[in-house]
N, C-alpha and C positions, 0 to 999 in steps of 0.2 A: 939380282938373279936373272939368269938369261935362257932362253931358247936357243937351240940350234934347228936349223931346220935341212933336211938333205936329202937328196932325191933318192929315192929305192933303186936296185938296180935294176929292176924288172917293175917298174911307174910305182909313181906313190910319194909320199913323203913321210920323212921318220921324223917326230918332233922330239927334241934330248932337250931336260936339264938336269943340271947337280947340284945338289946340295952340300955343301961345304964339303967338298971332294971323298964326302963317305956313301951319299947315298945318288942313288942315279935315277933317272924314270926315264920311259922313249915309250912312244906313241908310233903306231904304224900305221898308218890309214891308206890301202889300198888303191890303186887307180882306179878300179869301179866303186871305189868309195866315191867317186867323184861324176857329174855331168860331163865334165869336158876336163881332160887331164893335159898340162903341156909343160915342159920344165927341160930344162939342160940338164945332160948329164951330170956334168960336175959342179951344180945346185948344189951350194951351202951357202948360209946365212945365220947371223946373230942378231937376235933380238930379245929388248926386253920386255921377259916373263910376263912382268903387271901391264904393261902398257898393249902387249898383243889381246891379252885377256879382257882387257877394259875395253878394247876397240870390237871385240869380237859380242861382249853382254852388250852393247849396245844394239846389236841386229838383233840377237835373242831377244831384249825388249821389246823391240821394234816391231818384231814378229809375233809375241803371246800380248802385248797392247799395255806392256810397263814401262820401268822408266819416267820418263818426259809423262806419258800419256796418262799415269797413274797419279802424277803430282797436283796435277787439278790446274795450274796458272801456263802450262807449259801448252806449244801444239801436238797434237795426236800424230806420232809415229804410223809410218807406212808399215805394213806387214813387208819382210825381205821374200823376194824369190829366190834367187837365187848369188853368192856374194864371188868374186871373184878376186885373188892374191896377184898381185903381179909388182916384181923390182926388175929394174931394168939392169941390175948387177953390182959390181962393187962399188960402195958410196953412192949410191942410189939409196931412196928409200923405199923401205914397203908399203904399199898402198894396197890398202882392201877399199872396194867397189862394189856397191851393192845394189840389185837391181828390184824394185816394186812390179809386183802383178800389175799386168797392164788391164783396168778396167773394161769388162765386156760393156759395147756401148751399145749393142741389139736388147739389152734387158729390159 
């Protein structure tokens, strides 16, 4: 199962899958959903469904202190600030990027 991913025409992105061509879902998440929104017009992309989602709980982990950090043998996950999507276009891959609170060092 797959993702599509495509730019809003007024910022944003709509995330589409379907389900054995009867049932549909799409997600719209706003450009002020976003810190920092940047995207070509004509953004679209496929990806797979499970493999976006597994890449995405892993910041979620990362950030409430599960995961890795819960298992007990594992190292303790950074809390994510802030994650950022970027492909650089067709046959390119998606790469998500994730950035740690930078520690106050006057504490």
């Amino acid at each position: 199962q797959e993702v599509v991913l495509t730019r809003l025409p007024r910022g944003g992105l709509r995330l589409t899958t379907e389900e054995t061509g009867c049932l549909q879902a799409s997600v719209l998440l706003r450009e002020d959903a976003f810190v920092s929104f940047s995207a070509r017009e004509d953004l679209s992309l496929s990806v797979k469904l499970t493999l976006l989602l597994d890449a995405l709980q892993l910041f979620v982990n990362a950030d409430t202190g599960g995961g890795a950090a819960r298992g007990g043998g594992a190292r303790a996950l950074s809390p994510v600030d802030s994650l950022r999507m970027e492909c650089k276009g067709e046959d390119h891959p998606l790469v998500l990027v994730a950035a740690s609170p930078v520690a106050d060092s006057h504490s």
